[in-house]
N, C-alpha and C positions, 0 to 999 in steps of 0.2 A: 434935186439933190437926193439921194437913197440915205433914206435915214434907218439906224440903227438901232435894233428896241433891244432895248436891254432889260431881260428876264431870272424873275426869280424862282426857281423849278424847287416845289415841295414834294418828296419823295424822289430824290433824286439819284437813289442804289438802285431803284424798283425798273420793270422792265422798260415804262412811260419814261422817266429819268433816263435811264440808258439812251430813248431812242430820240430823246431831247437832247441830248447830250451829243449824237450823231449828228443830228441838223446843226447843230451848232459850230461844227467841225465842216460839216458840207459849206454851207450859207456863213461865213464868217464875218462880211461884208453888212450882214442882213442882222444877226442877230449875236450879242454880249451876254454871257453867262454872268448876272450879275450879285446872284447868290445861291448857294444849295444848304438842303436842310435832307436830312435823311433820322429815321428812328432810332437803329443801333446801329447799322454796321458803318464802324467811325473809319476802319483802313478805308474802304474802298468809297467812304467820303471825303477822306483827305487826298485819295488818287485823284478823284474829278477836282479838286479844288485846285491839288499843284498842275493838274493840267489847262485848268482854263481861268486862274487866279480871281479867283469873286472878289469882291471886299467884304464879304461875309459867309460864315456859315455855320448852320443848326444842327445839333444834336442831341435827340426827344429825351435819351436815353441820357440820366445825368452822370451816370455814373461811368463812363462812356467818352468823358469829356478829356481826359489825360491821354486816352489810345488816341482820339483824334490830333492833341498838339500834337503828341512824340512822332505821328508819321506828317505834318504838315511842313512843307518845306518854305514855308515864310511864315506870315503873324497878321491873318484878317480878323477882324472883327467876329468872337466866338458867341453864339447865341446857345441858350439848350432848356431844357423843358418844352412843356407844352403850350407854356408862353411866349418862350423862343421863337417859336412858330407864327405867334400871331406878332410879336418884335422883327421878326427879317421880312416878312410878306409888307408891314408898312413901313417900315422905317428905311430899308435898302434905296437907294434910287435905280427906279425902273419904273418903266411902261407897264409892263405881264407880272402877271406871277401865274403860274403854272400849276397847279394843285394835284398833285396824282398819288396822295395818301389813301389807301385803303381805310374805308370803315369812316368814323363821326368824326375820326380826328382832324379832319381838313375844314371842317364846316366853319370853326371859329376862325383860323387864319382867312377862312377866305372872306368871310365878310369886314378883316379886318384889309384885306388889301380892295376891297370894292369903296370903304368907306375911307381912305386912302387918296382915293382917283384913280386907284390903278384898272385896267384892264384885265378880268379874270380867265384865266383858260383851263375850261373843267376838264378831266379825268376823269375824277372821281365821282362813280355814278350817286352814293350816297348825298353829297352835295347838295343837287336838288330834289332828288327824292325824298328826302326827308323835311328840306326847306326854299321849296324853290319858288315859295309865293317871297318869301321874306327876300331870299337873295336875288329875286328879281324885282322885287322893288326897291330894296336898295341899289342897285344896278343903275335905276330907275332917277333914282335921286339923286345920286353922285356922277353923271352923264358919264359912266363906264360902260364898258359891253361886257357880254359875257360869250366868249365865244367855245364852242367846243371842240373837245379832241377824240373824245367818241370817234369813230371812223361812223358809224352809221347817223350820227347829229351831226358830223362835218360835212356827209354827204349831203344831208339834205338843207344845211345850210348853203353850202356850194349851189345844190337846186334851185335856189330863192335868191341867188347870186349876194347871200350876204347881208341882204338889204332889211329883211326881216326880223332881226334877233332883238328882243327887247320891244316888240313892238306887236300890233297885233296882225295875225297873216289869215282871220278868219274870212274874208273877202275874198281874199284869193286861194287857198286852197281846198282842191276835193276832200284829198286823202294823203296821209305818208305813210308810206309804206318803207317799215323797216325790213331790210333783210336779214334772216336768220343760217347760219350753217346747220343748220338742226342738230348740231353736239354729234357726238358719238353713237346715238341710240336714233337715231333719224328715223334707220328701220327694223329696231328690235322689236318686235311686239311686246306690247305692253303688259300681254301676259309672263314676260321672264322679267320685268322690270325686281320684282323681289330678290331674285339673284344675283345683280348686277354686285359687282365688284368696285371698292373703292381705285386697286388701280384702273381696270376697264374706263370707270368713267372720268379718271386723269389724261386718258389720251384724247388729245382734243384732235379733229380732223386736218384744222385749218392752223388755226392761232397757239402758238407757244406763249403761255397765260400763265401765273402764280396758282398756286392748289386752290382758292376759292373762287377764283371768278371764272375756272376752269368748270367744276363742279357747275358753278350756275348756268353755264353754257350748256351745258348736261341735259340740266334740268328746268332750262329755260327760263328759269328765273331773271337770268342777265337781259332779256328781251323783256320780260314785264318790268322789269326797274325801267331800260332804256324807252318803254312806252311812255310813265312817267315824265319822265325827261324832258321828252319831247312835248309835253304836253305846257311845259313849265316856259321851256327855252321857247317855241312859237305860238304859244298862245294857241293853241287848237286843239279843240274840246275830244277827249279821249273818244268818244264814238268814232271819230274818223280818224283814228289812229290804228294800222293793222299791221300786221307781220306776215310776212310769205319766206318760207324754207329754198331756200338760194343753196346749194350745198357748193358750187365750187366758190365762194365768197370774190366773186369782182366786181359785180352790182353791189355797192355799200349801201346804198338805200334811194329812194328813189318818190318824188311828189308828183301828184296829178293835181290838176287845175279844172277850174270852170268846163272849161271847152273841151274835155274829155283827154288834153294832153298831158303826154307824162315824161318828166324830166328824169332822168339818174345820171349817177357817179360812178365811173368806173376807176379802178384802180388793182396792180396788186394788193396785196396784201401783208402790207409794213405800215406802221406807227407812225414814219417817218413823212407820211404824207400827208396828214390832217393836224401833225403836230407844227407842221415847217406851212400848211395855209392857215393855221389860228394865228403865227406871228408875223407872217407877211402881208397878211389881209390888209387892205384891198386888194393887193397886189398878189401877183404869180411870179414867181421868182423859180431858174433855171438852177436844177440842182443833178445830181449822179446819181437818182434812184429811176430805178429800170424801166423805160415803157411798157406799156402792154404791147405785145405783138398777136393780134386777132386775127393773123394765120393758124396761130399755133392752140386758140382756144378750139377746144374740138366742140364746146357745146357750154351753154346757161341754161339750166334749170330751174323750174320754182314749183311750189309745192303749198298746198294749206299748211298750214298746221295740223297737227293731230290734238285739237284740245282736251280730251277724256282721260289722255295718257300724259300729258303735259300740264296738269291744272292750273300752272305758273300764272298762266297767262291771262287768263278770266280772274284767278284771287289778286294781278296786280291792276287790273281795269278798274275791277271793285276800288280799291282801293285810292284809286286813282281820282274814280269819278266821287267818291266821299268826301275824299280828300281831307282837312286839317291833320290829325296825328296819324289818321291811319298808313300810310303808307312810312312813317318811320317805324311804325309794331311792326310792318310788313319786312321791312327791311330788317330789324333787329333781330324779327322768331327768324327769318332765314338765315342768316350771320351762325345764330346758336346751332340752328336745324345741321346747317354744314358742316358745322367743325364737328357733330355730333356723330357725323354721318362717315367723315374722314379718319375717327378714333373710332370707326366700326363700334361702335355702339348705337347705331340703329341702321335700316336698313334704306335704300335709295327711294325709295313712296314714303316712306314717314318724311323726308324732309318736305315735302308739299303739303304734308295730313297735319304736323307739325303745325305751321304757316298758318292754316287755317282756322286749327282749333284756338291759336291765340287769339288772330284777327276776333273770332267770333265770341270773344271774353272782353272785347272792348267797347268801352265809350267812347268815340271820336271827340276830341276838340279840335270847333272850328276856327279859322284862322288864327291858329295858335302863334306866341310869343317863341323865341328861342329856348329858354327857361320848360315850359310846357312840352316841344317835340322833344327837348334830352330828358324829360320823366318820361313821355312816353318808349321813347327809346330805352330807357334804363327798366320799366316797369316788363316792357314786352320780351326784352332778356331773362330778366327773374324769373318769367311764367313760361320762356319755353324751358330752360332750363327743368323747371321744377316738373314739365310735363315728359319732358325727358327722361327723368329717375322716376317718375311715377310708371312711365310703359317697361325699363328698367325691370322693376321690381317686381311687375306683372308677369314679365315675359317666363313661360315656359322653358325650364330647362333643356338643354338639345340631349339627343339620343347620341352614346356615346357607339 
């Protein structure tokens, strides 16, 4: 009998949302929109609700909460605040919940839908970057999964046929190897890197992305978080975790085994395709998203890294391999580095020089409590901020 999971999608205006919302319309059979929550924008969360009728939905912003009734064309169950959030992820009935909130805000609902029963489906890279010993042991004890929507951890979940997640894969893998589009600056030399422009480094090659996660694809950041990740979701010690510059993006990522063999993932390049196998999992389900046709690929490419020009990569290893708070400092001085760097108030190398000088102002705590990684998180804000207005105030006046 095809059973129907019905999902609670957090962040559900945002591009992840949009493209959950698509599968949902595709795969109808397969998958029940069973709640949405979005931050502010309350029209175009009352759109998705009269179109796919939850019996619930959130919104962060409270004030926020009267534009959503006036456009809802029926009377669900209204949630709001940032408790909201962690009220619809356990209280709704459903299988999933979905999480693709940008930033720390996701972290508490999701541990509230893991402790729950439910089934987690990450987005959001912050999640276990900042806590992913806690939310995989909770995982752990509540016999949920945690499956991802990452396109490059769906790929190499798909590699591992699934069977790995929540368990440990150090026996069996060599290496995983994530793939990168190398941003937009792939092949700038790194000597114009000081010039770069805030919109140059919004056009992204591959991915139509939100202005921060755009930026980290830039600056590679989005691949040392995603090394993280990886580290958390297979249990496989950050040394054998690598990245190679993939520029046309159809290899999503790809594992090598004992025996020198290497598995990938190929696919276009839509959401819709690691968002639609986290909720059909185990299964493969037949949907209207486009084959490849490998007539038409003229060529795959891969490439090192340039790490000198990239420092991304090596400050989130570090960080990685430390592990307890530091990789939410890691996370948080980048968050500030970026918006810093998008309000042209500093230039595209401070957001990594940034990063680092915080990292190297801290005391890690190890296997930190939740309580612990949001001070850490909150402390390594305050101190990039403040490093921020201190270069500020340094900086030389420009020549008119």
């Amino acid at each position: 009998m095809i059973q129907r999971k019905r999902v609670v999608v957090l962040g559900a205006t945002g591009s992840i949302g949009q493209s959950a919302a698509k599968v949902a319309r595709d795969i109808p059979e397969r998958m029940e929109i069973a709640g949405l929550a979005a931050h502010t924008k309350a029209r175009e969360l009352a759109e998705q609700a009269n179109e796919f009728r939850p019996g619930a939905v959130c919104i962060v912003d409270e004030t926020k909460v009267n534009e959503l009734r006036a456009h809802l064309k029926y009377e669900p169950k209204i949630f709001c605040g940032e408790e909201g959030l962690c009220e619809i992820a356990q209280a709704v009935p459903s299988e999933m919940v979905l999480v693709a909130i940008v930033g720390t805000g996701g972290l508490r609902p999701a541990l509230a839908a893991t402790r729950s029963g439910k089934d987690l489906a990450v987005a959001s890279k912050e999640i276990l970057v900042m806590a992913g010993e806690i939310v995989m042991r909770e995982a752990r004890a509540h016999g949920v999964h945690v499956l991802p929507v990452d396109s490059e951890h769906n790929a190499i979940f798909q590699c591992l046929h699934g069977s790995r997640v929540g368990s440990s894969a150090t026996e069996e893998v060599r290496r995983i190897i994530l793939t990168a589009s190398g941003g937009p600056f792939r092949q700038t030399p790194g000597s114009e890197f000081q010039g770069i422009t805030v919109e140059q480094a919004l056009k992204h090659p591959t991915w139509n992305m939100g202005p921060k996660i755009t930026i980290d694809s830039a600056t590679l950041f989005n691949k040392g978080l995603e090394m993280i990740e990886a580290h958390w979701l297979f249990e496989v010690e950050m040394k054998r975790i690598e990245v190679v510059i993939h520029p046309q993006s159809i290899v999503h990522s790809m594992v090598e085994f004992p025996d020198g063999s290497v598995l990938a993932q190929l696919s276009h390049s839509d959401m819709c395709f690691p968002i639609q196998y986290a909720v059909t999992w185990p299964e493969r389900v037949a949907n209207s998203l486009p084959p490849l046709d490998f007539a038409q690929l003229s060529k795959l490419e891969f490439f090192a890294p340039r790490y000198h020009d990239f420092p991304a990569l090596n400050l989130a290893r570090r960080a990685g391999e430390i592990g307890g708070t530091l990789p939410a400092v890691l996370n948080a001085a980048n968050e500030i580095a970026v918006s810093a760097f998008l309000d042209n108030r500093m230039n595209f190398p401070s957001i990594s020089q940034t990063v680092e000088a915080v990292m190297a102002r801290h005391q890690p705590v190890a296997h930190p409590d939740l309580d612990a990684i949001l001070a850490g998180d909150q402390w390594a804000r305050r101190e990039a901020a403040q490093l921020i207005e201190d270069n500020l105030k340094t900086r030389k006046p420009e020549r008119v």
